[in-house]
C-alpha positions in Angstrom: 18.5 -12.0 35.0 18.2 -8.7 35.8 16.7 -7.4 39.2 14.4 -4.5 38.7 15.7 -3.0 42.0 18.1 -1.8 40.5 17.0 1.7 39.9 16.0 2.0 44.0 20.1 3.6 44.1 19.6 6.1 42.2 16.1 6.6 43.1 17.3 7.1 46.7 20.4 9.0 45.6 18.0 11.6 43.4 15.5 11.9 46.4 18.4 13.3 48.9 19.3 16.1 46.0 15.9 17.1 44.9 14.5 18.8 48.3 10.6 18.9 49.1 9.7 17.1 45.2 5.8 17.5 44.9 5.2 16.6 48.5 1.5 18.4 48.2 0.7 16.7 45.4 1.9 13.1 46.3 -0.4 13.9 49.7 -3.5 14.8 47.7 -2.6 11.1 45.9 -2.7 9.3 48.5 -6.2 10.7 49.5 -7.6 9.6 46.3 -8.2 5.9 47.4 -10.8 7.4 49.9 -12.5 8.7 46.9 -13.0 5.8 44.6 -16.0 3.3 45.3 -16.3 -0.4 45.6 -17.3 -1.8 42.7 -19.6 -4.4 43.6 -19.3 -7.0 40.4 -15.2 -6.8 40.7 -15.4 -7.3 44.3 -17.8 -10.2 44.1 -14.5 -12.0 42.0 -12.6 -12.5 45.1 -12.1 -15.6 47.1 -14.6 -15.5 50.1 -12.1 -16.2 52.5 -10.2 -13.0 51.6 -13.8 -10.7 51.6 -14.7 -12.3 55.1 -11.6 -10.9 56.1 -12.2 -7.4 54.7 -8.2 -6.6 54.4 -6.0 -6.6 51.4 -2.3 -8.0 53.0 0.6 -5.9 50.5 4.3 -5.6 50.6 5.5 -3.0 49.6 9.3 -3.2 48.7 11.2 0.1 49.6 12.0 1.2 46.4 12.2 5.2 46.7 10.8 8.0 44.8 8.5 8.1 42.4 7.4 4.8 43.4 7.6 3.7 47.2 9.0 5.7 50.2 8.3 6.6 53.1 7.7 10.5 54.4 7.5 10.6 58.3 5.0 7.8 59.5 3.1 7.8 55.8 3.7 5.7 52.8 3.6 7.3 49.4 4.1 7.0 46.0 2.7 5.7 43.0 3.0 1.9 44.2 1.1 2.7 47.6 -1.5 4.5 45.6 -2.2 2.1 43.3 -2.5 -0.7 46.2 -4.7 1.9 48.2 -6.9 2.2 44.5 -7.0 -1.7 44.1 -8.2 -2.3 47.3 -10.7 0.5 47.7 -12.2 -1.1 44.3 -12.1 -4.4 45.8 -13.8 -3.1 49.1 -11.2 -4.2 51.3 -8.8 -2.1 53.3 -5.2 -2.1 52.3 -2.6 -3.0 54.9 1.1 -1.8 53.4 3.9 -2.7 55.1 7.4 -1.7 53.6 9.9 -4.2 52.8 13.4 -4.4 51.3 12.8 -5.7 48.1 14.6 -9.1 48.0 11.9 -10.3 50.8 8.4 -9.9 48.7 8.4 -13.5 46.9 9.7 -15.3 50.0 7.0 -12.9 51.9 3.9 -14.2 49.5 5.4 -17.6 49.7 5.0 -17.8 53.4 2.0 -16.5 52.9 2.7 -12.8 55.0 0.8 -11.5 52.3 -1.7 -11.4 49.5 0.3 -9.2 46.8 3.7 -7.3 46.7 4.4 -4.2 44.5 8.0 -3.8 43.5 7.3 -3.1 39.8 8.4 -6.4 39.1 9.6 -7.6 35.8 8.0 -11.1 35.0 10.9 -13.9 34.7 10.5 -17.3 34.0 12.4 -17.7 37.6 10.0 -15.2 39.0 6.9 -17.6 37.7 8.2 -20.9 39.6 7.3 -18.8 42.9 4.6 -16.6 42.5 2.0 -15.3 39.8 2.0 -11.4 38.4 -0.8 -9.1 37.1 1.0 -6.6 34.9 0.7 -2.5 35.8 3.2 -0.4 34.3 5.6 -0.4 32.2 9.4 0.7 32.8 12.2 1.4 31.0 15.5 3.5 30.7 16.7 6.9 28.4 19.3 9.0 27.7 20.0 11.5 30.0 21.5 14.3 27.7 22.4 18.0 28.4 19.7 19.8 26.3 21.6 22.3 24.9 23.8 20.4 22.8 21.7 19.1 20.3 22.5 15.3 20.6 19.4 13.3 21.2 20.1 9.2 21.2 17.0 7.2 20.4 18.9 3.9 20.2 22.0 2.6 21.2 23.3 2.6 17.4 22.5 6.5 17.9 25.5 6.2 20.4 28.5 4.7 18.1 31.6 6.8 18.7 30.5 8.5 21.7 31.4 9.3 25.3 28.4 7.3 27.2 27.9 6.2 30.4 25.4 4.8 33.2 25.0 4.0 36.8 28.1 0.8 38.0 26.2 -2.3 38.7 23.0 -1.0 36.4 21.5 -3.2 33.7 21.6 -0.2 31.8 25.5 -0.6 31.8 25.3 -3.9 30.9 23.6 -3.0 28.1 25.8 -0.3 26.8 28.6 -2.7 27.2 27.1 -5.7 25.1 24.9 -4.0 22.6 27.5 -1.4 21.6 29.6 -3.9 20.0 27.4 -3.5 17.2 29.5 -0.3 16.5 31.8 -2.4 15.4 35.0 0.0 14.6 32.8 3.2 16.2 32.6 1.6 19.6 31.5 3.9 22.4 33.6 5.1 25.3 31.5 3.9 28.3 31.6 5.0 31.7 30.5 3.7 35.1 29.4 6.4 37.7 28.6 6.0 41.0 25.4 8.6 41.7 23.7 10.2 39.6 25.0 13.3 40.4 28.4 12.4 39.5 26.7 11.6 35.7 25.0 15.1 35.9 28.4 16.7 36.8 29.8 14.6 33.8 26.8 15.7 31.2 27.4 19.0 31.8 31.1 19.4 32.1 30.9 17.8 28.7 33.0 15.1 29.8 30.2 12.5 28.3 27.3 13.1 25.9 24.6 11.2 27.2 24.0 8.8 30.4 21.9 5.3 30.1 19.5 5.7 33.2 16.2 4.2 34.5 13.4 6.8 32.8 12.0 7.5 36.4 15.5 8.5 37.4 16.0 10.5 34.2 12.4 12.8 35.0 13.9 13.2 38.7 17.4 14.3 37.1 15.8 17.0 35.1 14.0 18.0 38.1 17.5 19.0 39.2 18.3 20.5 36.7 16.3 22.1 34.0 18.8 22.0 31.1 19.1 17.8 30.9 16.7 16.0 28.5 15.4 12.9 28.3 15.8 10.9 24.9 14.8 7.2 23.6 13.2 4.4 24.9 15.8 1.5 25.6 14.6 -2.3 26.9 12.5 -2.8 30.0 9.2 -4.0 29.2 5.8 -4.3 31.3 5.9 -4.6 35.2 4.0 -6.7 37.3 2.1 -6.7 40.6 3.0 -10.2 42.3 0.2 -12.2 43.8 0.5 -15.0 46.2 0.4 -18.7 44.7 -2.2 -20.4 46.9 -5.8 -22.1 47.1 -7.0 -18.2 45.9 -4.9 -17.7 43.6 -6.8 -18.0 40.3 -9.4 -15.9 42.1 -7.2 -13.3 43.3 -5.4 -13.3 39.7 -8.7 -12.0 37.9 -9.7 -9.8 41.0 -6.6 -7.8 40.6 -6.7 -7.4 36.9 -10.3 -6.5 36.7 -9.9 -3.9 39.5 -6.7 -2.4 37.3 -9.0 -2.3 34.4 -11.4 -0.4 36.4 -9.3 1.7 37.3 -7.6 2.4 33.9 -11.3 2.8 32.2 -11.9 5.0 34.7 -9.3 7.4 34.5 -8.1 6.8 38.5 -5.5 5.2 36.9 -4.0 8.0 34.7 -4.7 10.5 37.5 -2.5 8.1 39.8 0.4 8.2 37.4 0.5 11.6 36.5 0.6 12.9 40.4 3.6 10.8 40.5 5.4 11.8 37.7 4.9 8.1 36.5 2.5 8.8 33.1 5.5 8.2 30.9 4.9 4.0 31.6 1.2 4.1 31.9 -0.2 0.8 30.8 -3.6 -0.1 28.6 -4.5 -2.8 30.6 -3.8 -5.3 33.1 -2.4 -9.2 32.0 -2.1 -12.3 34.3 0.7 -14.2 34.0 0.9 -17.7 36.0 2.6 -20.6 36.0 3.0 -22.4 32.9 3.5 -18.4 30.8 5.3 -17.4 28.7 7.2 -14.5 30.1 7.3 -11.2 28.2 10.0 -10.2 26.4 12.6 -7.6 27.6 14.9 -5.1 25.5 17.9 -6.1 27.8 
């Protein structure tokens, strides 16, 4: 299984390079949750124990730029938005508190809080723990240098190339045991450490196209101008986790109907494109519980 974390390095790695990214624009984001209404009939779907408390308990795993970090004293990204959104819908008032990843289930499990962001990916592992409403959806591209013409859109797009991704990525993993389907044209793959290592590589020519999360990717061309983004490779839909308890079937259609507000509304795209997030918009929220068949990942 692979843990959708993974990205967070390179995430953090890219924020340190790319100086002052759309800090205006991620403000004006964060703002918008002040601007969208309770909707009365969605908020009315919530366990009464949760509206007599007015407050909507997240985690919010660290998982850097575009999705969750922290600038000063102020949480931002798409994740805290969308929390912020839900719970303005919902009528409640969001409390974030930021997390290392690894501690949301156990967090909802001891009952610290009502949902956890994290842009999970929803596991049969995952399900024995905690339920998911589905958000977003993720997954990784080439990184290529744009002038040289060479534009992957599958892995078989790669046979008898120089490739490479991120060590300790599930995108290497899956260079390493889907290119076997090369047969005699394997690829040459290569693990960097940082991203800007695989930049340094891309355009040195040294390899012609790096396997990266697709967030990472838009924050890589940020860098740099000349890299292109090409293909869509695994990843799947991502998940809001919700807290398995007395409220849970409650909470469960609360949460998707206040998404699907929010994506009929257009909040939602507005959210996403602020962020730089558009690319994975989803059509509409999905509960997954216990008992679920998990969705199926390219990995």
């Amino acid at each position: 299984m692979f843990s959708n974390n993974r990205r967070s390095f390179t995430r953090l790695v890219l924020a340190a390079a790319v100086t002052c990214f759309s800090l205006n624009l991620l403000g004006r984001n964060d703002a918008r949750a002040e601007e969208i209404a309770k909707v009365p009939e969605v908020a009315a779907m919530l366990p009464q124990s949760v509206r007599d408390a007015g407050v909507l308990r997240v985690a919010m795993p660290d998982t850097g730029r575009p999705l969750a970090y922290k600038d000063g004293s102020e949480l931002k990204g798409m994740d805290p938005a969308l929390a912020r959104a839900i719970a303005a819908v919902l009528g409640l008032k969001a409390e974030l508190e930021l997390i290392p990843f690894a501690s949301a289930l156990t967090g909802l499990q001891a009952n610290k809080y009502d949902v956890s962001y994290g842009e999970f990916y929803v596991t049969a592992e995952r399900l024995k723990v905690a339920d998911f409403v589905t958000n977003w959806l993720d997954y990784s591209s080439f990184l290529v240098a744009g002038s040289k013409g060479f534009k992957p859109a599958a892995i078989a797009d790669i046979c008898g190339h120089i490739v490479g991704a991120m060590a300790g990525s599930a995108e290497l993993e899956i260079l390493n045991s889907q290119s076997k389907s090369c047969g005699d044209k394997a690829p040459t793959v290569s693990a960097f450490p940082s991203v800007n290592n695989a930049v340094l590589a891309l355009n040195s020519g040294r390899v012609d196209a790096v396997l990266i999360g697709r967030g990472a990717a838009e924050d890589g061309i940020k860098m740099d101008a000349g890299l292109a983004a090409s293909g869509e490779i695994g990843g799947g839909p991502t998940a809001t986790a919700v807290a398995r308890n007395e409220n849970s079937e409650k909470m469960l259609a609360a949460i998707q109907a206040a998404y699907n507000h929010l994506i009929k509304s257009g909040e939602y795209a507005k959210i996403l494109e602020v962020n730089g997030t558009a690319y994975g918009a989803a059509t509409s929220a999905e509960i997954y519980k216990e008992g679920s068949t998990p969705p199926k990942y390219g990995f």
